[in-house]
N, C-alpha and C positions, 0 to 999 in steps of 0.2 A: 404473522405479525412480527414488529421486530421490535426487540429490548435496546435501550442503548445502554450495553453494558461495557466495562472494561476490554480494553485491547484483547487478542487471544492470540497465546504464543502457539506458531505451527498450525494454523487451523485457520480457515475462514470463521464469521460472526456467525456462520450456522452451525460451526458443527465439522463442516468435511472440508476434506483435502482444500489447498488455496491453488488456486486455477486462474491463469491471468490468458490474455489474450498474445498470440504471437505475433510475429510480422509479416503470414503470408492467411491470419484469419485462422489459426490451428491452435487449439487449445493446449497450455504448457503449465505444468501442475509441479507447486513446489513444497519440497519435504521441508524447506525451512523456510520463516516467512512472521509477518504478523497478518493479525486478519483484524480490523479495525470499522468501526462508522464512521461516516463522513467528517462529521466534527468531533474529531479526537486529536489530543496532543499525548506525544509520547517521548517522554526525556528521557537523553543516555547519559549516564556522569561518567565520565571519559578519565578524570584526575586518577593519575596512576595508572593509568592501563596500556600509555604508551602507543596509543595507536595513531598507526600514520593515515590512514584513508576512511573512509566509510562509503560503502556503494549498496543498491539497493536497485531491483526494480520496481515499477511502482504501476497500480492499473487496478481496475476495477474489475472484481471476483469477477466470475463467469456467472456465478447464479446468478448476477442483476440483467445479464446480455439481454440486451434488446429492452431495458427499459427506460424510463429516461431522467433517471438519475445522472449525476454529474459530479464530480469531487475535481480538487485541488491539490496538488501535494506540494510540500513547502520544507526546507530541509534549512533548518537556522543553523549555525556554530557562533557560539558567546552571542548571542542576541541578534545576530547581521545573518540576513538571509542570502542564504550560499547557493540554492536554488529553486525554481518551482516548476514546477508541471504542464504548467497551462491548464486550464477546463480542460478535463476528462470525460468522457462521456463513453455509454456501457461497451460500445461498440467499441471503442477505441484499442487500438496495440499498445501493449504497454510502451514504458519509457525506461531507459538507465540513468 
């Protein structure tokens, strides 16, 4: 069963390593990351920090593969959204 708890730094929502799909269908597991549920918002306060980019790949754990779950990712700056995903679905290769 799943909890919908707070985001989790470095880790998928279970627990282990976060594993996204690659571009030739080969699993690619990464040491930094968030691991979040579907419906979550997660703000960065950027004031002061000077930063010039933000990049990120985006995809759905491996644990859900093959089921038919489906997410969106959506990357706002000051309120105006800067990009989205499209429907994700488990199968899917990630995105940048």
């Amino acid at each position: 069963s799943h909890s919908y708890a707070a985001p989790v730094k470095d880790k998928a929502t279970s627990g282990k390593e976060l594993r996204l799909t690659g571009e030739n269908g080969e699993v690619i597991w990464y040491e930094k990351g968030i691991g979040a549920h579907s419906n979550s918002t997660i703000v960065y306060d950027l004031t002061d920090k000077e930063a010039a980019y933000f990049s990120s790949y985006v995809g759905v754990d491996r644990q859900m593969y093959n089921t038919v779950g489906s997410v969106e990712f959506k990357v706002y700056v000051d309120g105006i959204e800067k990009y989205t995903s499209g429907v994700m679905r488990s199968t899917d290769r990630q995105k940048y």
